[in-house]
Structures are given as C-alpha cells and as structure tokens.
C-alpha positions in Angstrom: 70.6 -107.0 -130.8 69.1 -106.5 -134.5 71.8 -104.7 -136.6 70.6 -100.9 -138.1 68.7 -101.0 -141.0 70.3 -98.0 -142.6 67.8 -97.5 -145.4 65.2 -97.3 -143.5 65.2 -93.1 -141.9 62.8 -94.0 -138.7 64.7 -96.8 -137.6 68.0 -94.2 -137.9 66.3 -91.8 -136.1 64.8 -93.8 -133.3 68.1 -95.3 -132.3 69.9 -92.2 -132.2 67.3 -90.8 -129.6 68.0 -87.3 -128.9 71.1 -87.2 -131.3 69.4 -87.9 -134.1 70.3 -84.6 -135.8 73.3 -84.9 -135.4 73.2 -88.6 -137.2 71.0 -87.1 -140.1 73.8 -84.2 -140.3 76.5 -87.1 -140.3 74.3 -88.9 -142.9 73.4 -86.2 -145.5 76.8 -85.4 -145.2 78.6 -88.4 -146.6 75.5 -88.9 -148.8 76.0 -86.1 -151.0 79.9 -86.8 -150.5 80.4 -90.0 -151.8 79.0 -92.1 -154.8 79.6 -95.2 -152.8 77.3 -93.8 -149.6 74.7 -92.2 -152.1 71.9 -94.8 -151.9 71.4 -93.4 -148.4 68.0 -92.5 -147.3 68.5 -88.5 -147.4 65.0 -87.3 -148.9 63.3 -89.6 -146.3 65.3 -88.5 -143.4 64.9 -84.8 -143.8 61.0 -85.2 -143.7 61.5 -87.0 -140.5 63.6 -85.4 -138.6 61.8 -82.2 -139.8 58.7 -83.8 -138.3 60.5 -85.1 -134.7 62.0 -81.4 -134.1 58.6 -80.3 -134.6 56.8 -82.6 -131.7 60.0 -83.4 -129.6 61.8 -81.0 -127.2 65.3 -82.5 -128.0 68.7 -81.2 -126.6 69.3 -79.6 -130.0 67.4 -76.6 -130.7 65.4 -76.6 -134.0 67.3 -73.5 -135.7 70.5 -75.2 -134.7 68.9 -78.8 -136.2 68.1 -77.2 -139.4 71.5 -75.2 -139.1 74.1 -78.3 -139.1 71.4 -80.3 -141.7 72.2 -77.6 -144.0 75.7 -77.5 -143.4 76.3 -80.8 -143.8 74.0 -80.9 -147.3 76.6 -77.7 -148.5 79.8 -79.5 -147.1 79.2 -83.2 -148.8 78.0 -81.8 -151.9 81.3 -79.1 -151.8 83.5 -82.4 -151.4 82.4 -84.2 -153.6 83.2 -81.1 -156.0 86.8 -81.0 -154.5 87.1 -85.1 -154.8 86.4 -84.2 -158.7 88.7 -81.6 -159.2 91.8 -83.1 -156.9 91.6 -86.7 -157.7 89.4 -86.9 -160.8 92.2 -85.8 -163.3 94.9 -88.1 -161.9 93.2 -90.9 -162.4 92.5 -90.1 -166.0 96.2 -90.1 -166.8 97.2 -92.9 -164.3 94.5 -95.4 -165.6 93.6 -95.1 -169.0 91.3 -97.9 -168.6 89.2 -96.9 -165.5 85.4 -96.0 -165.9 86.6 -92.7 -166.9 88.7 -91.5 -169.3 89.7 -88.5 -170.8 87.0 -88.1 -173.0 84.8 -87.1 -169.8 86.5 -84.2 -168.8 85.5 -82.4 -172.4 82.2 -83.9 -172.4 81.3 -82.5 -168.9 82.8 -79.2 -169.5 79.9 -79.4 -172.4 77.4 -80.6 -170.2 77.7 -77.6 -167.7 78.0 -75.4 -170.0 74.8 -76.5 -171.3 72.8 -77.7 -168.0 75.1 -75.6 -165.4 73.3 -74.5 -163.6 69.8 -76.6 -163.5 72.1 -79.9 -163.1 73.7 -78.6 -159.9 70.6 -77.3 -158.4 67.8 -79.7 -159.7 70.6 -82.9 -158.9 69.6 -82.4 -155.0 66.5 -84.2 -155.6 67.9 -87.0 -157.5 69.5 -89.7 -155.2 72.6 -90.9 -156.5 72.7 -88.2 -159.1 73.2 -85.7 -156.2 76.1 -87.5 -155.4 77.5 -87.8 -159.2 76.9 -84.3 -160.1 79.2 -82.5 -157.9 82.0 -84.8 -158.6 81.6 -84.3 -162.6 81.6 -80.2 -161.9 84.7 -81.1 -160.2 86.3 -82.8 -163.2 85.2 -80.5 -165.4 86.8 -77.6 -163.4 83.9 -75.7 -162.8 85.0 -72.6 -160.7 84.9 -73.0 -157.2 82.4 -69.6 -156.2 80.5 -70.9 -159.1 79.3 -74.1 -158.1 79.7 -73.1 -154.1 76.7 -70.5 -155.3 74.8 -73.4 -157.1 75.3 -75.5 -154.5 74.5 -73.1 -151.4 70.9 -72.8 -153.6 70.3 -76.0 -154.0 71.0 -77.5 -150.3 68.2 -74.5 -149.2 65.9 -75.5 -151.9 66.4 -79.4 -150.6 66.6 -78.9 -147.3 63.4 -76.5 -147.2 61.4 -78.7 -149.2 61.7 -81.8 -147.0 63.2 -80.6 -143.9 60.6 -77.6 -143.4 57.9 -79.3 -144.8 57.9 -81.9 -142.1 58.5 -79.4 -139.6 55.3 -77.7 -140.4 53.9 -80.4 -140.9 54.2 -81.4 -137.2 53.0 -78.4 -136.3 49.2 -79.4 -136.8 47.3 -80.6 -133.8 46.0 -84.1 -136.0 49.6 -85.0 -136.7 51.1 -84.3 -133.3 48.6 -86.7 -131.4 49.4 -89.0 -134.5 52.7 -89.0 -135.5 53.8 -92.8 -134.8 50.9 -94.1 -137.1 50.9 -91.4 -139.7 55.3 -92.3 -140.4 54.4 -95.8 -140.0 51.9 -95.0 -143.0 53.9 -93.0 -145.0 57.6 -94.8 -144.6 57.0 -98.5 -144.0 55.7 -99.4 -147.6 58.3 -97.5 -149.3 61.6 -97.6 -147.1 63.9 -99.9 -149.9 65.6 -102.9 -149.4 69.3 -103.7 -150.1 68.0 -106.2 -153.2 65.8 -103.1 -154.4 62.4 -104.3 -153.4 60.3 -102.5 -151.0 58.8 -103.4 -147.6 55.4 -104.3 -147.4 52.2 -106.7 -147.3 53.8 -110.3 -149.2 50.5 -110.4 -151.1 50.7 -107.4 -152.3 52.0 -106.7 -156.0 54.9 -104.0 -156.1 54.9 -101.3 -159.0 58.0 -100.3 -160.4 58.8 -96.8 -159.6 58.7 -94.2 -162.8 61.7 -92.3 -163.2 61.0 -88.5 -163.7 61.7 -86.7 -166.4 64.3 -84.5 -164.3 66.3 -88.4 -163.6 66.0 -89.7 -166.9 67.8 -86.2 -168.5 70.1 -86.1 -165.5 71.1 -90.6 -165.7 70.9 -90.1 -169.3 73.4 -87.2 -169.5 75.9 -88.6 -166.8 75.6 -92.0 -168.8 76.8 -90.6 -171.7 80.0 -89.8 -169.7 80.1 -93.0 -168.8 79.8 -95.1 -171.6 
C-alpha cells in the first residue's frame, strides 16, 4: 500500500472517497492553525473539492461542503490568533533566546497598525503567511472582534475564490465529461514535492516560481520580526 502523498490535493481527495470534505475541512483547518502544518496544499484543495461537489452526488450536500470548509478556514485561522495571544507572550519572558523576542511584540503592534487590516485579509492567499499572520495579530494583542471580523472576510474571500470557482467551474458540460484529464492537466505539473521541486516530464526544465508582490511585502514584513 503506497503511503499518502499529502501535498498532492487529488490524491487527498481520491482516498477519502465520499468523505473527502470532511478531510479538506480537517486539512484547511490545521493549515491555517499551525506554522508547522502550513505547507499543506489548501489553495489546491479548495479548487478541487469545489470541482468534485460540483460533478459528484456525495453524502455531503454542497451547501453543507462549502459550510464546514469555511468553518474550518475561520476556526484554524481564529487559533492560530489565540495560540499568539496565550502562548506567544510566555515564551518571550521564559526564553529570551527563542526566535522571538520581545522586540516582536512592539514591532507587530506597528505592523498592524500599519497593514491591519490588508495583512489579515490579503494573508489568505499566501501559504505559510496565512499561517504566520494570525499568530503575530495574536502577539500583538490585536482585539479579539477585530481580527474575528478580518478574519470572517478573508476565509469568504478565500474560500469563494477557489472553492466556488471550481464549483462553477464543474458546472459546464465540457468539464463534466472531462474532469479526470482536465485535473490531471492542471495539478500534476505543479503539485510540490517535499525537496521543493515539482512533478513533471524529467526532461523538462523547471522555472522558479516568482513571488508576488503581495508575498514579498507580507515575507518581508514578518522577516523583519524575525530577524
């Protein structure tokens, strides 16, 4: 039995069968949670599952698939907030020399004060950063029906933007008869690898990805923190 390739979002999907919103729920969840489960496909598996509600008749009806994907985008990126502002401080004064340091806590509250509110919502669509974010508003003590109002934005924006998009997607007669070949077309050649290359022909040169302009201001910013 091959073990799960979990950055690859078809093969997560496929061997969760009819669950598999339930494992994309579980996913995005700890995803936005966690720094250490951020490199998680979430971007990918929103667009697919999006697309498989759309041409499947699962047990899980679609409003209730898009329902608990939401949820789960809000509740990660909400603990990851409360992880900040409950165990972020403590460590600061237990461990003078960890990764943070006191220094943070003024710097963020400068940060968000500065990119507040475009940092929490515009975050969702950086991986890793998505992850980092909420845990920095934490530390910085950002209030809690502040960032739960930045953060209920963002997880619609996110979740809309993949999620719906590959719902309507599968809505179109070409796609439906196709879907198998068109995911294989889209995912295979970009699903990463845990050394950070990506799948594809062995011949074929790989181009380094671009960062954005959002990821470099975002990495850049939460660097600074860090350095």
């Amino acid at each position: 039995m091959r073990a799960l390739n979990w950055l690859d979002a078809q093969a997560i999907i496929d061997s969760f069968g009819d669950w598999a919103v339930l494992a994309v729920a579980f996913i995005i969840f700890i995803e936005t949670a966690f720094i250490f489960t951020s490199f998680l496909p979430g971007d990918s598996l929103l667009f697919i599952i999006g697309l498989t509600l759309s041409v499947g008749n699962g047990i899980i009806p679609d409003w209730s698939g898009f329902l608990l994907v939401w949820l789960a985008a809000f509740g990660g990126t909400q603990l990851g907030w409360f992880v900040g502002y409950k165990i972020g401080p403590p460590l600061f004064e237990r461990r003078e020399n960890f990764i943070f340091n006191k220094k943070v806590v003024a710097k963020t509250k400068e940060f968000f004060d500065k990119y507040g509110v475009r940092a929490i919502v515009l975050a969702r669509f950086v991986p890793i950063v998505r992850a980092l974010v909420p845990m920095l508003a934490g530390i910085s003590k950002m209030e809690v029906k502040r960032f739960a109002k930045l953060n209920a934005i963002g997880a619609t924006l996110w979740v809309g933007l993949f999620m719906l998009s590959g719902y309507l997607l599968g809505e179109v007669t070409l796609v439906k008869d196709n879907l198998e070949a068109l995911v294989d077309c889209g995912y295979s050649e970009c699903t990463p690898t845990p050394s950070g290359a990506t799948t594809g022909p062995p011949n074929k040169p790989q181009a380094a990805e671009k960062p954005s302009c959002l990821t470099e201001l975002l990495l850049t910013e939460c660097m600074l923190f860090l350095g």
